[in-house]
MDTraj code that builds the backbone (N, CA, C; nanometers):
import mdtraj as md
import numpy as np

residues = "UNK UNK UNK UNK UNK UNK UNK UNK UNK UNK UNK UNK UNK UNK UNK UNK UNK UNK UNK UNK UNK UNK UNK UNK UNK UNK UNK UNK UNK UNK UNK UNK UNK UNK UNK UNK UNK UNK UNK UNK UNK UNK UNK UNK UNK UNK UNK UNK UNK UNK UNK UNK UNK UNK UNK UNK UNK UNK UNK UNK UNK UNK UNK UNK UNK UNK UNK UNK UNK UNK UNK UNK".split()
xyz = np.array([
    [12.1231, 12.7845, 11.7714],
    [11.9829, 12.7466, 11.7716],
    [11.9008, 12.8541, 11.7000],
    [11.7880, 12.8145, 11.6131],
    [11.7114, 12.9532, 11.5498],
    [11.6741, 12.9644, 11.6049],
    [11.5305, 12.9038, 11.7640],
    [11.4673, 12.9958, 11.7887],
    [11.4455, 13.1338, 11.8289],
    [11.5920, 13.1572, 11.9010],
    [11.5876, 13.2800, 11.9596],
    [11.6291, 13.3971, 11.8683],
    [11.6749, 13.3607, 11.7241],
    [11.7279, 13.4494, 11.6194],
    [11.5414, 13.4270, 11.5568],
    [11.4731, 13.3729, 11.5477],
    [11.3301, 13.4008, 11.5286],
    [11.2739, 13.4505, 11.5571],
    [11.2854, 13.4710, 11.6776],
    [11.1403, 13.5641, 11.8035],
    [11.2535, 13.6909, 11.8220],
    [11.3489, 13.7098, 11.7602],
    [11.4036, 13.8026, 11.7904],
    [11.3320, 13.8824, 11.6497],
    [11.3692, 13.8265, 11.5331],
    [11.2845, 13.8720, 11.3619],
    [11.1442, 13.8928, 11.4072],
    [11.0873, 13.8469, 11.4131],
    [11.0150, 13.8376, 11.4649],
    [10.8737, 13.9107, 11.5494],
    [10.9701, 13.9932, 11.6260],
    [10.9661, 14.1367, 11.7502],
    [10.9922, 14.2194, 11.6291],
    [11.0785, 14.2043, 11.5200],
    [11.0930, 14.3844, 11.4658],
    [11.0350, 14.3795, 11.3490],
    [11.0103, 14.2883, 11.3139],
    [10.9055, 14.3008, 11.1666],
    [10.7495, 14.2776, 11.1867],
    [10.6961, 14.2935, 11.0785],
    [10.5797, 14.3443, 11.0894],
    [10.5114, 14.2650, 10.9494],
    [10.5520, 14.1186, 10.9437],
    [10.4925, 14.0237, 10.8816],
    [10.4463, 13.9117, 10.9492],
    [10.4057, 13.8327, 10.8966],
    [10.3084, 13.7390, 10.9707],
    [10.4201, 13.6367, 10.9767],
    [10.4932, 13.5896, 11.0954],
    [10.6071, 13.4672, 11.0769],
    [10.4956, 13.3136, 11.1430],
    [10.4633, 13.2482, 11.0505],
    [10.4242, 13.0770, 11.0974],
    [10.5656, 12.9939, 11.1029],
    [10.5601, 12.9311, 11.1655],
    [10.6234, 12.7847, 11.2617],
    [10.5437, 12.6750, 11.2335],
    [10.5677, 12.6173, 11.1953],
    [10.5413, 12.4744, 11.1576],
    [10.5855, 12.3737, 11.2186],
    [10.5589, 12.2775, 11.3060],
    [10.6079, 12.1239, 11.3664],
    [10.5607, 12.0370, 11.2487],
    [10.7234, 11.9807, 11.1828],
    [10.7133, 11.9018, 11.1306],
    [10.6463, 11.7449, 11.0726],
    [10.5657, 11.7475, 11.2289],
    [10.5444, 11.6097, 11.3001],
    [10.3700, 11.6166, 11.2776],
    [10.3484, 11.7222, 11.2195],
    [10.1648, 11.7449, 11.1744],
    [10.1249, 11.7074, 11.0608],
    [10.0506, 11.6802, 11.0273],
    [10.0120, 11.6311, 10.8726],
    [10.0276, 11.7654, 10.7985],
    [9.9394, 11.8517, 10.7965],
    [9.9663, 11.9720, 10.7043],
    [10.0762, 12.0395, 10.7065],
    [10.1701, 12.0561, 10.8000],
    [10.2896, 12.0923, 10.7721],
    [10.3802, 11.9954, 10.7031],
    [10.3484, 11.8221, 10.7453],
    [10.4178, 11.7848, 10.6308],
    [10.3808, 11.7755, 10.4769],
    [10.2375, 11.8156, 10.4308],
    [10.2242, 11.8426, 10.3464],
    [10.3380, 11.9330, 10.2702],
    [10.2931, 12.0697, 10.3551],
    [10.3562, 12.1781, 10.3268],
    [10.4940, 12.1591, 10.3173],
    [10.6157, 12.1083, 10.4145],
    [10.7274, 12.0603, 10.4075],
    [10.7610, 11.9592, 10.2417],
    [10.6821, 11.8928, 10.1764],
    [10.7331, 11.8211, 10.1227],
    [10.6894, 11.8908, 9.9566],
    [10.5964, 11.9842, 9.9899],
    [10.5724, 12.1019, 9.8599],
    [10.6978, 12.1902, 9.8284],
    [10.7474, 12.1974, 9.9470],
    [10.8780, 12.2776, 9.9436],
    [11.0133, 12.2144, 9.9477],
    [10.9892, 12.0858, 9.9094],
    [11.1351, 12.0183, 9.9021],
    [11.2012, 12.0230, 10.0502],
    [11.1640, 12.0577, 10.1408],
    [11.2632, 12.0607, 10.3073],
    [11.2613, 11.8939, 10.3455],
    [11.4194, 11.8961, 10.3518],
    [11.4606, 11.8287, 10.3713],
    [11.5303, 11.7838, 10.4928],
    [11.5839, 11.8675, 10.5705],
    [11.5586, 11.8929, 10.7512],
    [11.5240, 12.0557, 10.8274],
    [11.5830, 11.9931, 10.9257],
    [11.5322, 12.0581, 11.0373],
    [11.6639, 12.1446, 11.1234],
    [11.6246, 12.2856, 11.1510],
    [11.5340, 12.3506, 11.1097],
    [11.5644, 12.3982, 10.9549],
    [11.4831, 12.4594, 10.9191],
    [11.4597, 12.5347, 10.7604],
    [11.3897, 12.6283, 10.7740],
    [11.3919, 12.7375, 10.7407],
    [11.3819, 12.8852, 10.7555],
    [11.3176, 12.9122, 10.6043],
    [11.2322, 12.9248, 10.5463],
    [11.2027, 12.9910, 10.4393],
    [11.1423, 13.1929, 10.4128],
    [11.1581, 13.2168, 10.3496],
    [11.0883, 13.3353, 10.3672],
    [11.0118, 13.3693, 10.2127],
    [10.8921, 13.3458, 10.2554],
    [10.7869, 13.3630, 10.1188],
    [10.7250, 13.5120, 10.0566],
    [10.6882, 13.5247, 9.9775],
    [10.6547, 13.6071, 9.8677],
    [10.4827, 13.5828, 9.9189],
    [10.4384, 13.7306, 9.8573],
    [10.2879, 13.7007, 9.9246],
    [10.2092, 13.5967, 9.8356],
    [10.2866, 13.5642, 9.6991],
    [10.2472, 13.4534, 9.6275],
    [10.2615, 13.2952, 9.6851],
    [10.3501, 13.2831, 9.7406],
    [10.4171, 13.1689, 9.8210],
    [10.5092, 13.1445, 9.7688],
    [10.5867, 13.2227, 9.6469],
    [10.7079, 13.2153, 9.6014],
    [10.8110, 13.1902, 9.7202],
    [10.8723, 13.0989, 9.7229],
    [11.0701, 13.1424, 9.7856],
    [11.1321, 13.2164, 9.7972],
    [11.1519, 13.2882, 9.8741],
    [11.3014, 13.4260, 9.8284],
    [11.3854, 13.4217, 9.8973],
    [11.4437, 13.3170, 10.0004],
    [11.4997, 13.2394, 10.0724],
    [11.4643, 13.1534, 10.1176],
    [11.6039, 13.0766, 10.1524],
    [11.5842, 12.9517, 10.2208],
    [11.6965, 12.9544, 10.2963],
    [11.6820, 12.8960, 10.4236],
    [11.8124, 12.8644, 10.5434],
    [11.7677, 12.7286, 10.5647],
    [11.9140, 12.6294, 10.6033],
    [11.9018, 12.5171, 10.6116],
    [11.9705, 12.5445, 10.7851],
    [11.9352, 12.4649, 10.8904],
    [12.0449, 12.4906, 11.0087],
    [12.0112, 12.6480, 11.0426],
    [12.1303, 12.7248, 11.1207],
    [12.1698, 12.8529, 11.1748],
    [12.1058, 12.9569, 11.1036],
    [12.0657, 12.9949, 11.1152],
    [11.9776, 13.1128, 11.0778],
    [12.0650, 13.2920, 11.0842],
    [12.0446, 13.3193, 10.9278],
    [12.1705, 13.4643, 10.9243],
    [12.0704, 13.5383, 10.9284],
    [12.0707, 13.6017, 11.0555],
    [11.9413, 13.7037, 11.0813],
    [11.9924, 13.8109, 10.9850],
    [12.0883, 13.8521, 10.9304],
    [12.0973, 14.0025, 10.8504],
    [12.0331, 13.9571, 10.7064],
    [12.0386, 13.8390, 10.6745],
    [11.9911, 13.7604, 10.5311],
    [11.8519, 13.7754, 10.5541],
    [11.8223, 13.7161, 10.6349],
    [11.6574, 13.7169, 10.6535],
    [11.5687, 13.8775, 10.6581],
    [11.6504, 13.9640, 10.7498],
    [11.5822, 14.1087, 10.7575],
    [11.5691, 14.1424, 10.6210],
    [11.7274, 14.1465, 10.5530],
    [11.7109, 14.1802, 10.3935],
    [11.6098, 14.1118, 10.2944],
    [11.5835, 13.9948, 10.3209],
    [11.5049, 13.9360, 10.2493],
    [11.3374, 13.9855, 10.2875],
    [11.3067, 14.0222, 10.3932],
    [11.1849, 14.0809, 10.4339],
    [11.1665, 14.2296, 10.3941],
    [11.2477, 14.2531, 10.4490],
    [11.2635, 14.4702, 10.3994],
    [11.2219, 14.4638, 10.2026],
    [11.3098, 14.3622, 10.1386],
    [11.3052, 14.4005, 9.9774],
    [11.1512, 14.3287, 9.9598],
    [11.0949, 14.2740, 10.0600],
    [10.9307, 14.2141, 10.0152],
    [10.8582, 14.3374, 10.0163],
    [10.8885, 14.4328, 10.0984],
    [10.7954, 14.5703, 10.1591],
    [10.7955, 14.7096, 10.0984],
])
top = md.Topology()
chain = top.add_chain()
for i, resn in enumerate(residues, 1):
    res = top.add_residue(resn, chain, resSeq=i)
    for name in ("N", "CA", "C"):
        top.add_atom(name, md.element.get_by_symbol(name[0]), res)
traj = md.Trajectory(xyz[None], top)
């Protein structure tokens, strides 16, 4: 399950993490700007809103830290 590999990222970084319910209009906006195609999906953005990952499913918390640390 991601959530608990989330709120775990989460607790040690020191970026702003949003959650999105799919089931809202502006997140499905947002969901369908980004091509996501299920659930869950993990992205991790650029302060541009660039991509610099994406997780589909299970979430590799060592992928994600790395992907946050090389934003900083």
């Amino acid at each position: 399950m991601a959530k608990p590999v989330v709120d775990g990222i989460e607790r040690e970084v020191s970026v702003p993490v949003l959650r999105l319910n799919t089931g809202g209009g502006v997140a499905r906006t947002l969901a369908q700007g980004y091509g996501l195609r299920g659930v869950p999906t993990l992205l991790v953005l650029d302060g541009q809103g660039r991509e610099v990952l994406r997780q589909l499913g299970r979430v590799d918390r060592q992928a994600v830290v790395a992907a946050l640390d090389d934003l900083q």
